[in-house]
N, C-alpha and C positions, 0 to 999 in steps of 0.2 A: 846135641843141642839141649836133650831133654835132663840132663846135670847142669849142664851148664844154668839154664832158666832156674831148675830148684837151689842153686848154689845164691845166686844173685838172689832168689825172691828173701830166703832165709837170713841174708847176710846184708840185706839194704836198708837205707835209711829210713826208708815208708813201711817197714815190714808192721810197724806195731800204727800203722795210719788204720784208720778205718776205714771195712771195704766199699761201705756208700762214697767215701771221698774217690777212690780209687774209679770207681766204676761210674760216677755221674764223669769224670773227666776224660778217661779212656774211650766209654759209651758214648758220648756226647762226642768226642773229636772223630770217631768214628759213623757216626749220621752225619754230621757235617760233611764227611769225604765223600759220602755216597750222595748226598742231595744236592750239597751246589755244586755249580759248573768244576771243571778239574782244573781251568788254568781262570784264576789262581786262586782257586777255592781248596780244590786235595794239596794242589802245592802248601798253600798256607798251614793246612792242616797237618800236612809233614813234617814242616818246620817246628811248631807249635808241639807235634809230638817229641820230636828230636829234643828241643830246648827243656822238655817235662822230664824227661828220661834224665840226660846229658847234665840237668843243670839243677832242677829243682829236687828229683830223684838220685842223685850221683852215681850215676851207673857208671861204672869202667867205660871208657870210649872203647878198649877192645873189644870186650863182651859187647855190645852192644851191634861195634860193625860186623861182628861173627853171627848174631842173630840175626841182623836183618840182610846177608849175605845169601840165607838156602831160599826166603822167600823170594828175593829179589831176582835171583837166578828161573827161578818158576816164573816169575811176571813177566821176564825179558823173551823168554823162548817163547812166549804163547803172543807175546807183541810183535814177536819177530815174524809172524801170520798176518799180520793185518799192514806192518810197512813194505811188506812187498805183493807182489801179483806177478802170475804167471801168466804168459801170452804168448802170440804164433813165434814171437821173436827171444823166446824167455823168461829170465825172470827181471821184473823191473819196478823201477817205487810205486808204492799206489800212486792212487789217482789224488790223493788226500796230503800227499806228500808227506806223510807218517802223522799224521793230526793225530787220527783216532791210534793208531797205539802210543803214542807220546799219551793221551790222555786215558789210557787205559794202566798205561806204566804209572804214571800218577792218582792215583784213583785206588789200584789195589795196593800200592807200596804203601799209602798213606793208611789205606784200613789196618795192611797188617803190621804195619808199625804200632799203632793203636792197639791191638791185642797184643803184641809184645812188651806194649809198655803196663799193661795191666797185666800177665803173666809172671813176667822180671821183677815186680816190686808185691806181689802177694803170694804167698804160697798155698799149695793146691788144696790142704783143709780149711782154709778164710774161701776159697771159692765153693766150695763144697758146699761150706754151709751157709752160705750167701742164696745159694741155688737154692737150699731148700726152703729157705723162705720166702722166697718166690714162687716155691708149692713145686719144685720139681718130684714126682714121686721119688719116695726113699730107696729102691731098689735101685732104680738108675743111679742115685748119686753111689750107694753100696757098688756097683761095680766099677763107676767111675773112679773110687776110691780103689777098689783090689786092683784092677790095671794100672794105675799110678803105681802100688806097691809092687806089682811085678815086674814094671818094667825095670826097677832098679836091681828087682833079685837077678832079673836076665842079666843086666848090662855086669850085674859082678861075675856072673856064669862065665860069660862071655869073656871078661878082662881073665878072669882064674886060666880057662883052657888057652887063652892068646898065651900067657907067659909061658903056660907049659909047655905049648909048640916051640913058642922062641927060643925055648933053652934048648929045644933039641934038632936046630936052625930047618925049622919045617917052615920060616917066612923068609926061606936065602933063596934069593931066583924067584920071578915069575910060575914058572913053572909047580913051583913046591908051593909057592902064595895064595896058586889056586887051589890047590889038592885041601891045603891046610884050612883056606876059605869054607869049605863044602865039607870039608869036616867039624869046622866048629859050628856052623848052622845045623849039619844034622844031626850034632849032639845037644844044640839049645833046645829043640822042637820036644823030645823026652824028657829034659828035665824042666818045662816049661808045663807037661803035661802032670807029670808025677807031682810036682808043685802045688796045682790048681787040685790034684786029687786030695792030697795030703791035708792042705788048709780045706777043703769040704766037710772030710772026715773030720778034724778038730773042731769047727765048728757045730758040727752036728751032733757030734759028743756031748760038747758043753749047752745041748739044745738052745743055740743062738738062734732067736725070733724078733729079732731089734735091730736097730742101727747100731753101726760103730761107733764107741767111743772116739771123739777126736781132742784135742788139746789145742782147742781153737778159743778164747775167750771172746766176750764178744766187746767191742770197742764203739763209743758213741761219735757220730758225724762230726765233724767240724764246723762249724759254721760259717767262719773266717773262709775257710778253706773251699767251702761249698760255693760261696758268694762270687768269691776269685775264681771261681771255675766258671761258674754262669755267668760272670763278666767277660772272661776271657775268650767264651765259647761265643757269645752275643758280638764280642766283635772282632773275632774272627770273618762270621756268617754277616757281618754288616762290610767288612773290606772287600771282599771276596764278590757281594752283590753289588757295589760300589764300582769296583775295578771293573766287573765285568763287560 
């Protein structure tokens, strides 16, 4: 997932948007799911993120239903808690006849739609440095930044030793998928470790006492764009308290 989102953020039509545009309308359709009611307030808000993504953003429909597949899968299982109950006789509908996890299904799908849709169209050095002028301290963003960079060193690790098993059919059979599974894990763990050693030592060579350089320029709001979002956002949160 975590290629896929940097693939999309680097390669999309809002990549060069500014990140206030980006984040008053993500941020903002995001408070809206959480404050008004869920039907048809997060509903609405889903929509409204879907049509920003899908339409104004031109995300792939693919990419898009693959992102919001691993969250939605987490929403449904933790719903699946609250539309049933157990009693002397079993298991049987709530008593609410699924209200509250229909409106729990609604509510978190719609947030993390919203963070998807602000993930998928910026990439992680425009949030970086977003963050820090918001005054996040600069160490937190420094490692925020070195875990994004490793997790791509991993996931190459990873892809490198998969082929090498493949070619010597250690992924033929269950049986061998396992073995082969549990060896490529406990070979990421050491070079995951040796990694983080290596860049310390370079670091600390070049006596680095600063922030990283990133390659993030910085872009001015839109206005246009700001206004149509607080329009957009005002009546959303005006239908939504209207229908209710």
């Amino acid at each position: 997932m975590s290629l896929a989102i940097d693939r999309l953020a680097w390669a999309g039509v809002w990549r060069r948007r500014a990140l206030a545009d980006k984040m008053v309308l993500a941020l903002g359709l995001m408070a809206l799911a959480l404050a008004l009611p869920p039907w048809p307030g997060a509903a609405l808000v889903l929509v409204t993120a879907w049509g920003a993504a899908l339409g104004a953003a031109r995300l792939p429909w693919r990419d898009w239903l693959r992102l919001n597949a691993a969250p939605l899968g987490f929403v449904l299982t933790g719903a699946a808690t609250l539309a049933v109950e157990v009693g002397p006789g079993g298991f049987a509908l709530a008593a609410d006849h699924g209200a509250a996890a229909l409106a729990t299904v609604l509510r978190a799908q719609a947030a993390a739609s919203c963070l998807l849709l602000l993930a998928a169209t910026t990439p992680t050095p425009d949030l970086v440095r977003g963050l820090r002028r918001l005054g996040l301290p600069a160490e937190i963003t420094e490692i925020a930044l070195l875990t994004w960079r490793f997790l791509f060193l991993l996931l190459d690790g990873a892809a490198a030793i998969h082929a090498a098993q493949d070619a010597r059919l250690g992924w033929y059979g269950w049986r061998r998928s396992i073995r082969s599974l549990g060896l490529l894990i406990a070979q990421l763990l050491p070079r995951a470790m040796d990694g983080a050693r290596r860049l310390e030592i370079g670091l600390a060579a070049r006596g680095f006492a600063g922030p990283l350089p990133m390659l993030s320029p910085a872009r001015p709001a839109s206005a246009a764009f700001l206004g149509l979002t607080l329009g957009g956002l005002i009546l959303v949160a005006g239908v939504s308290l209207w229908a209710a």
